[in-house]
N, C-alpha and C positions, 0 to 999 in steps of 0.2 A: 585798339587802332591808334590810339595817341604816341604810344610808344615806338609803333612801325613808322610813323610819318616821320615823327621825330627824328627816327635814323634816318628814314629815307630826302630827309629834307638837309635836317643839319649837321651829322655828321658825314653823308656826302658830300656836302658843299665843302666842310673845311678840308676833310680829306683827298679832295681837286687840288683845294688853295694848297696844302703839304707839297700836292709832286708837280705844279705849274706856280709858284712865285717865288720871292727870295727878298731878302731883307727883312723890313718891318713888318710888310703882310704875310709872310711866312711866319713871324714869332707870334704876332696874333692870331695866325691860324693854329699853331700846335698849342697855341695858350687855349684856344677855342676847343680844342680836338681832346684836350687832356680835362678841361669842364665837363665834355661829355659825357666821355667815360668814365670821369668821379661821379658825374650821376646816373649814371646807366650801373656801374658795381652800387650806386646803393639802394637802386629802384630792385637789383637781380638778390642783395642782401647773400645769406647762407643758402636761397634753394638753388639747385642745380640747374635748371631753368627757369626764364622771367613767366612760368605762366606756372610754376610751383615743381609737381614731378614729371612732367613729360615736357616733350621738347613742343614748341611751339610757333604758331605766327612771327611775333618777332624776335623769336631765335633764329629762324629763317630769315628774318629782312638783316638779322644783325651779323652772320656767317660771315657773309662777300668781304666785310672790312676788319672782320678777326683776319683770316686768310692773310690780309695784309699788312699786319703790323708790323713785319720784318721789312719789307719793303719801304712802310712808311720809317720807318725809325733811321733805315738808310739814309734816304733820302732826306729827311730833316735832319741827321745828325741828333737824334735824342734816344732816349730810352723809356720805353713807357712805363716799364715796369719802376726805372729808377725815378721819373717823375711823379707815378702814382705813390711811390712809398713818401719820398719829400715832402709830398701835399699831406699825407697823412700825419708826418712828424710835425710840419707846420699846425696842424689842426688842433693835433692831442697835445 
């Protein structure tokens, strides 16, 4: 359940701030939005869904905002893929 909230809490909220602000509260919202999903790939790790081999509760709550990460990327002018790999280069 922590993990559903979580999306339903705070990677909703940034992904509003993504497609309704601009400037400063847009960079810390996709700054905020790209944290998530660093920790949301490392809570989901190698298994194919977060609840191991079958698809689950919050794979279901996390769907709606996969769906839209073309849209989001539009719209912020980012890349998630290309900011998720950055983060990784920075890391390792």
């Amino acid at each position: 359940m922590f993990w559903a909230d979580f999306i339903d809490k705070k990677v909703n909220d940034l992904s509003r701030k993504i497609w309704t602000t601009k400037g400063e509260e847009l960079e810390a919202a996709k700054k905020g939005f790209f944290e998530c999903l660093k920790l949301l790939e490392g809570e989901l790790g190698e298994k194919p869904y977060f609840g191991g081999e079958t698809l689950g509760y919050v794979d279901i709550a996390f769907l709606p905002f996969c769906c839209g990460f073309s849209t989001y990327e539009t719209i912020g002018n980012f890349s998630i893929e290309a900011q998720l790999m950055s983060q990784d280069h920075c890391m390792g």
